[in-house]
C-alpha positions in Angstrom: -147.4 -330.7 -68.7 -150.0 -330.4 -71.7 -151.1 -327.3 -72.9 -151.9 -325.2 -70.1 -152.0 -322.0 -71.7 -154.0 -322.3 -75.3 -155.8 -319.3 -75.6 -154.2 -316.0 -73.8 -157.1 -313.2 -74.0 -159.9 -315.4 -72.1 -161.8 -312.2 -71.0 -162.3 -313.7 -67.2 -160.9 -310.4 -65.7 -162.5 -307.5 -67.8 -164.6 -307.4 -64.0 -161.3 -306.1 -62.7 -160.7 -309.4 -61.3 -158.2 -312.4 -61.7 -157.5 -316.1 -60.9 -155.3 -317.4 -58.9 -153.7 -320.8 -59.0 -156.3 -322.6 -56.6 -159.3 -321.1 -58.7 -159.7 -318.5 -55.9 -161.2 -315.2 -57.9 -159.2 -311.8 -56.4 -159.2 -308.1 -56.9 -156.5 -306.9 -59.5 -155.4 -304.1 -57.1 -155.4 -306.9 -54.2 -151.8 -306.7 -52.7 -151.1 -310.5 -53.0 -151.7 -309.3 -57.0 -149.5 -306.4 -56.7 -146.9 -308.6 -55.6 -147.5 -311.3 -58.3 -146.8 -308.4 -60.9 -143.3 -306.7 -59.1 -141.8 -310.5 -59.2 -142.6 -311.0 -63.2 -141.4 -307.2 -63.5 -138.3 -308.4 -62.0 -137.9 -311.5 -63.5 -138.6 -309.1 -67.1 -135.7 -307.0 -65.3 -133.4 -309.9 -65.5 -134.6 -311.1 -69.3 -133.0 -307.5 -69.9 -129.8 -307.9 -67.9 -129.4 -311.3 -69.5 -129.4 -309.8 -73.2 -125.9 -308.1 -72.7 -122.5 -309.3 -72.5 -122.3 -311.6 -68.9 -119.5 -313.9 -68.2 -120.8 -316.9 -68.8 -121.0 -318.2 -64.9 -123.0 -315.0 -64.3 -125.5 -315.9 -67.3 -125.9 -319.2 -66.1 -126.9 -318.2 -62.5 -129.0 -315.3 -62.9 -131.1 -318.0 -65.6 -131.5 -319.9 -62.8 -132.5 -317.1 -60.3 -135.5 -316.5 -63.7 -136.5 -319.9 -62.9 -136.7 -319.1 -58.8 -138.7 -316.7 -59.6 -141.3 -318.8 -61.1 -141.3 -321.0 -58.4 -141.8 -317.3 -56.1 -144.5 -316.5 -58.1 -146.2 -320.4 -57.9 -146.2 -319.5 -53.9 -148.0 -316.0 -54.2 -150.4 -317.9 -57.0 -151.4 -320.6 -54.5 -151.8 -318.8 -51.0 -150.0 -321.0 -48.1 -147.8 -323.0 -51.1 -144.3 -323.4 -50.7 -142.0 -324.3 -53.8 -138.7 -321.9 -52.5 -136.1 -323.8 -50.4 -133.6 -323.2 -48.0 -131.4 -324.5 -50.6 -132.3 -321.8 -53.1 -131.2 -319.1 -50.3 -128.3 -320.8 -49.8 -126.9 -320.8 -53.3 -127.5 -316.9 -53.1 -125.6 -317.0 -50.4 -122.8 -319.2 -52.2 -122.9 -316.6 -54.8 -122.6 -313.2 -52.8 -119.5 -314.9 -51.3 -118.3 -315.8 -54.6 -118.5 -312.6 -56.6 -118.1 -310.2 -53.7 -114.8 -312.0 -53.2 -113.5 -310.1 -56.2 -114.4 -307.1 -55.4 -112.5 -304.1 -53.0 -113.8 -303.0 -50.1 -117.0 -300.1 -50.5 -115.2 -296.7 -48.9 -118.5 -294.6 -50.4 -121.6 -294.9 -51.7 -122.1 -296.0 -55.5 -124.3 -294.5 -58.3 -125.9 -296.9 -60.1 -124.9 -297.1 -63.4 -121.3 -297.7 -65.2 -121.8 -300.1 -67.9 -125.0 -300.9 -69.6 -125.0 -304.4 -68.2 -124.2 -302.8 -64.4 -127.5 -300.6 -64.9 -129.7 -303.6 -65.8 -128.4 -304.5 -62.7 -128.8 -302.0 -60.5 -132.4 -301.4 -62.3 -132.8 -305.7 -61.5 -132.3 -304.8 -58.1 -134.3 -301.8 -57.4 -137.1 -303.9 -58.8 -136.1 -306.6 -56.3 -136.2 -304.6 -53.4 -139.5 -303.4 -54.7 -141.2 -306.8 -54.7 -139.6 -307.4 -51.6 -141.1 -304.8 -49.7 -145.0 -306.0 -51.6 -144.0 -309.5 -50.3 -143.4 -308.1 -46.6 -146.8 -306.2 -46.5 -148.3 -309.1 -48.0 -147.0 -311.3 -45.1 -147.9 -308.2 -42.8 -151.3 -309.0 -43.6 -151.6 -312.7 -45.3 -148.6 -314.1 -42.4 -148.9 -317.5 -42.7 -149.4 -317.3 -46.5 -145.6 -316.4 -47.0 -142.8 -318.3 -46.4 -139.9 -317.0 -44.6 -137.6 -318.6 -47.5 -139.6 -316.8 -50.2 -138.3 -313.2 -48.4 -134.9 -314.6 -47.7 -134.5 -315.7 -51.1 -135.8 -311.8 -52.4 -133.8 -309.7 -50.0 -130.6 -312.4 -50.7 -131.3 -311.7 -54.5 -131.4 -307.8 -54.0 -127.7 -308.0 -52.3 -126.7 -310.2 -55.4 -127.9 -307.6 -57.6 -125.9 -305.0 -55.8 -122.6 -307.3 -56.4 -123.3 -308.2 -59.7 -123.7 -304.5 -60.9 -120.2 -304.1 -59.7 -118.8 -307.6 -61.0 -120.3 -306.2 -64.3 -118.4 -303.4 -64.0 -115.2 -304.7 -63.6 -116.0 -307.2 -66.6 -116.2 -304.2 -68.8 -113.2 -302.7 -67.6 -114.6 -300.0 -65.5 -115.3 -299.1 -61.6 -117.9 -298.1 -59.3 -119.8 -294.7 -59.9 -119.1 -293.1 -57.0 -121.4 -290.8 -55.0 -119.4 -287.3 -55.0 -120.8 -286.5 -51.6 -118.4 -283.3 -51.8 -119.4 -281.9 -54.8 -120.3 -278.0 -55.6 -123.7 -277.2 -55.4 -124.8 -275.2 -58.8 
């Protein structure tokens, strides 16, 4: 691969500007940027999930879903690109299934939190849906610059999020936060 990153501060966007992956110059507010930023936010949001206590089938899929999102963010680098698969959805897919399996039946709404690792990934998934919705105005207004597996895969991830807060919580012994839609008001 050589060195493709040798100097970090290079000063090119001090104009308020940045470069994409084809050498195309954009706007740092530009929504295609925007979106760039929410997917390496989330991918940071994951780095934290990943420094608690995961079973170790967990760990090893959410380090792969890091690397997804690095091919995500190769497709908003390089408008019209396309490095997520149909395959890569489908192993989130294979996943819901898999930990969702373990899990009862929702009756309520949950809270999100419980464990420290369930919060990093509740917060993992708020930032998902985040980027998720960047990524559908993007395609609102760049259409054919976004590829229908790139919002699959984000909007399956989200849902994985969801279970895996859950999962987590059950790991460390606990249960859902439930909404207590019946409470006293103060």
């Amino acid at each position: 691969m050589g060195h493709r990153l040798t100097k970090i501060t290079t000063r090119t966007g001090d104009s308020g500007e940045t470069g994409l992956g084809d050498g195309a110059r954009i706007g740092k507010d530009a929504l295609r940027v925007q979106t760039l930023g929410d997917v390496d936010e989330l991918n940071s949001a994951l780095g934290v999930l990943l420094a608690e206590e995961l079973p170790d089938a967990m760990r090893s899929a959410l380090q792969a879903v890091q690397q997804d999102l690095f091919d995500v963010g190769g497709e908003l680098s390089i408008p019209g690109h396309r490095m997520v698969s149909e395959a890569q959805v489908e192993r989130l897919d294979a996943l819901l299934e898999e930990w969702n399996a373990a899990l009862a039946p929702l009756k309520e709404f949950i809270l999100p939190g419980g464990s420290r690792a369930a919060a990093a990934a509740h917060l993992a998934r708020a930032v998902c849906r985040r980027a998720e919705r960047s990524m559908v105005a993007l395609g609102r207004t760049e259409n054919e610059n976004v590829s229908t597996h790139t919002r699959q895969y984000l909007n399956r991830l989200s849902d994985l999020l969801f279970v895996a807060g859950r999962a987590l919580n059950r790991h460390a012994g606990g249960g859902d936060v439930l909404w207590q839609h019946a409470r006293k008001p103060r």
